[in-house]
Structures are given as structure tokens and as C-alpha cells.
N, C-alpha and C positions, 0 to 999 in steps of 0.2 A: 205723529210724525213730526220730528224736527224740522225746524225752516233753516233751509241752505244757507242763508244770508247769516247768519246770527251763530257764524260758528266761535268756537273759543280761540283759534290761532289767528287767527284777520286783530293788525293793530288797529286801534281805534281810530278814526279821522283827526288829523292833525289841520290847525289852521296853520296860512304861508309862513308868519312871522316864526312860528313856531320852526315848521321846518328851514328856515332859514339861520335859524338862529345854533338849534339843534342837532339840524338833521333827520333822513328818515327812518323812525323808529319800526324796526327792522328788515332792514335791506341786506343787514351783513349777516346777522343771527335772529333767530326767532326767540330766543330766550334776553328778551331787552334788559332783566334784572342782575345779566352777567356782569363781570367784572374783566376790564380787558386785559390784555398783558404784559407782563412790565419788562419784556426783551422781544427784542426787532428781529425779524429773520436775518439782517448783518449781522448783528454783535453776534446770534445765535451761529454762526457759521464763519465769525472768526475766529481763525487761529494764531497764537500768538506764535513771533517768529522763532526760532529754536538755532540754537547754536550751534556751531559747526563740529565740535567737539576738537576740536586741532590747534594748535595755535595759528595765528592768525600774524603775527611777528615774530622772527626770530629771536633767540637767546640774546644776540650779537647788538642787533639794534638795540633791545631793552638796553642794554647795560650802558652801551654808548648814552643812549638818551640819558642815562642818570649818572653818568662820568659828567655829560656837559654841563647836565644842574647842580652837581657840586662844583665845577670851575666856576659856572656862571657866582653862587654863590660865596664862594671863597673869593671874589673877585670883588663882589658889593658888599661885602666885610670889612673888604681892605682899606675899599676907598673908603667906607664912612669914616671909619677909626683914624684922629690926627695921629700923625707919625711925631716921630719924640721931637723934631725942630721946631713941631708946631705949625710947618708948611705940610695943606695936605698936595699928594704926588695921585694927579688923574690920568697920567698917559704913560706910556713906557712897561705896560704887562707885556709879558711874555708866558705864552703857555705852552 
């Protein structure tokens, strides 16, 4: 007859330092030789945001917005470049 005590799945007795250092070997799983795993139940259960399929601004703005960065540009063109008297002219645009 086998002795109760001296079964195979009972961890071995750990000293303090040990468990303090380590923790105690098996509290979480009985197979201490596993390997743990290398995604969180977050990450596992995020979902990345997804797009709305629509636009999101209209035709109208876009193009405005990119009329005014070519004024804007055409404008810091002007001024860098000396005009032919050799005076550069910073004020006086009109757009």
C-alpha cells in the first residue's frame, strides 16, 4: 500500500527566501515545467479601431485646404526671391 503523503503532484517544500524571491511553485498550474504566455487577455481582446468607410471631409474643404497651401506657397516664393531693383517688397500681397 502506498503512503498518502509521498504522492507525485504535492510540490516539494520550498524555503521563505525561496518563495519570496520566486514565488509558490504551483498555485497557478500543477505542471511547474510550463512555459507561460506571451499575450495578455488585453492585447488578446483588442480590437484595432476600423474605419468608417465614408469620408470623413468633404471634396470642398480638401481642395480649399490645398488652394490655400499653394497661395501660402506661392506667397514664400515671392518673398524670398530679390525683385529686379534689388529691394525685396514684404507687404502689399493681395490674394
Amino acid at each position: 500500500m502506498a503512503d498518502v503523503n509521498q504522492r507525485d503532484d504535492v510540490p516539494e517544500e520550498q524555503t521563505r527566501e525561496q518563495i519570496l524571491r520566486y514565488g509558490h511553485k504551483g498555485i497557478l498550474t500543477m505542471n511547474t515545467g510550463s512555459q507561460m504566455e506571451n499575450i495578455t487577455t488585453l492585447k488578446a481582446a483588442f480590437a484595432p479601431p476600423k474605419s468608417p468607410g465614408v469620408r470623413l471631409r468633404g471634396i470642398r474643404s480638401e481642395l480649399l485646404e490645398r488652394r490655400i497651401a499653394q497661395i501660402i506657397n506661392f506667397m514664400i516664393i515671392k518673398v524670398s526671391r530679390p525683385s529686379a531693383t534689388g529691394v525685396k517688397i514684404t507687404s502689399g500681397f493681395r490674394v
